[in-house]
N, C-alpha and C positions, 0 to 999 in steps of 0.2 A: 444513638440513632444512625449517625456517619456508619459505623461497622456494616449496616444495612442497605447500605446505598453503593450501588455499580453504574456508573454511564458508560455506557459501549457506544461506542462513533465509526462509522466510517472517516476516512481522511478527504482525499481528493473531489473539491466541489463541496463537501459538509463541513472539515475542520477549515478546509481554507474556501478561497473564492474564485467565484465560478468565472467573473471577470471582473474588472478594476478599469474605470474609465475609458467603458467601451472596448475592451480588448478583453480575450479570452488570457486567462492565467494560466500557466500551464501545471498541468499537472506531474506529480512524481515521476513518472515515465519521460516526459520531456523534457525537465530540466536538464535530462543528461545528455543531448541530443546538440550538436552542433549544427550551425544555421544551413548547412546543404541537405541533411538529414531532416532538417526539419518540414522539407518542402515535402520528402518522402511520405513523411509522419502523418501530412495533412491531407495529400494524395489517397494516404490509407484512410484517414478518419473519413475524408467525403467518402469513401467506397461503402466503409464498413455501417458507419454510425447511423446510416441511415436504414439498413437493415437490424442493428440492435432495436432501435427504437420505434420498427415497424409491427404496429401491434395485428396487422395482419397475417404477421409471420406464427406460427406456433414456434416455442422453444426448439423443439427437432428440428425443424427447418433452420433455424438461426443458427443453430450449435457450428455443424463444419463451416459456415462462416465465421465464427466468433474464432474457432481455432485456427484458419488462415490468418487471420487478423493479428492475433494474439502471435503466432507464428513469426509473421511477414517483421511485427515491430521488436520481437527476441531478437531475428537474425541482424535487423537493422541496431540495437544494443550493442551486439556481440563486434562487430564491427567497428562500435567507438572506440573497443580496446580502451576504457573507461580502468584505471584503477584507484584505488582506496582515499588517495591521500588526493586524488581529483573531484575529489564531492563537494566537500566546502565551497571549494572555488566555485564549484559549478551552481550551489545553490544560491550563492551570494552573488553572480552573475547574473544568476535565471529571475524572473519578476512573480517567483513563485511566494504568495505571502495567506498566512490564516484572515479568516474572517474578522472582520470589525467587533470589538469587545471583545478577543480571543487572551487575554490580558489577565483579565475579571475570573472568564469561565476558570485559565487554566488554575493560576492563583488561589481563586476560590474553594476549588476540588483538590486542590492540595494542604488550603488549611484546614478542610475541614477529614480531610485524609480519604475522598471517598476516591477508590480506583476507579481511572479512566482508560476502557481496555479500547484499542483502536484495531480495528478488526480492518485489511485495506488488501485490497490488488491491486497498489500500486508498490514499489519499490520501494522497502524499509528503509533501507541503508539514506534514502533522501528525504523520507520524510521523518526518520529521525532526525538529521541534520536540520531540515526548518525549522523543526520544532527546536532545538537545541540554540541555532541561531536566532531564535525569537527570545531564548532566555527563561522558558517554561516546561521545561524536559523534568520534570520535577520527580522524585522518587516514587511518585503514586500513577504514572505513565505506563501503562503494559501495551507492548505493541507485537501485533499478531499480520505478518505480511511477507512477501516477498523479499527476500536479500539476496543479494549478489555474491558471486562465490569468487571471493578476492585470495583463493589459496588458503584459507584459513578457516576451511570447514569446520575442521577439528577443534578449535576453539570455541564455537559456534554450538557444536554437539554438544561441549563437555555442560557448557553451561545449561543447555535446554534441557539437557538430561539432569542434571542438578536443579532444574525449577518446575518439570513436569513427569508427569505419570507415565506418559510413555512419549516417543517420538519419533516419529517414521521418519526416516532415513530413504530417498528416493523409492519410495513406494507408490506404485501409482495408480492403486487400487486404493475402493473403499473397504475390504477387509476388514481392516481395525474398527472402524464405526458400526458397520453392520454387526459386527460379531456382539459388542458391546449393546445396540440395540436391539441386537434378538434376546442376548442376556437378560435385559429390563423388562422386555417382553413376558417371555416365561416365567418374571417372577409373582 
């Protein structure tokens, strides 16, 4: 019956927590963020967050906000000049932690082998590390998210290319999906 069983999760605020004794946790994206940046970060969340979560807005309306947003917190990234072997430290620093009985769940879906796919917009590269620093990074973990391009694309490539069907490579169209669902379509 386990062969027949998927959980797909999001990460940031679902796998982990949303805050922790009154204080916001921060998410993938912030743990990587030194405390002057972070003033920035928050500067953007009041701007931004409050038009995400304004249901008066239609999605259209939201969209070029969401992508300054998204923009504004890239260029602030790119800036940490953040590399590879600086993540640990930073997650082990940062007060980023999963949910309470996160222990049980991972454990549990790993003895019984059922894959847990973590579908996230937040930044792989860190939420693999929490997950790994929690000690539940278990073999039955597929993660689907952002990562950071630490010069070592091509490693990155060979392997996604060796575990999926196909993989777009800086393409920034929906092409591939479309083409694929008009296919199913027609059939």
């Amino acid at each position: 019956l386990a062969e027949k069983k998927l959980v797909i999760s999001d990460f940031d605020m679902t796998l982990t927590r949303f805050a922790y004794q009154g204080k916001r946790v921060p998410t993938t994206h912030s743990c990587l963020f030194i405390f002057a940046v972070l003033l920035q970060m928050k500067e953007l969340l009041n701007r931004y967050y409050p038009i995400e979560i304004d249901a008066n807005l239609s999605p259209e309306e939201k969209l070029p906000y969401m992508v300054e947003w998204w923009t504004k917190v890239h260029e602030l990234l790119i800036q940490q000049r953040i590399r590879k072997d600086m993540l640990a430290h930073a997650v082990r620093e940062s007060s980023a932690m999963l949910r309470e009985g996160y222990r049980v769940f991972f454990d549990c879906l790993a003895e019984q082998r059922v894959p847990l796919l973590i579908f996230s917009a937040g930044v792989g590269d860190v939420l693999e590390e929490v997950i790994r620093q929690n000690d539940v990074f278990h073999p039955n973990v597929h993660i689907i998210s952002n990562y950071m391009d630490f010069d070592h694309v091509e490693d990155r490539k060979e392997s996604y290319m060796n575990s999926f069907d196909i993989v777009l490579v800086k393409d920034e169209t929906m092409d591939v999906p479309n083409i694929g669902y008009q296919s199913e379509k027609q059939s």
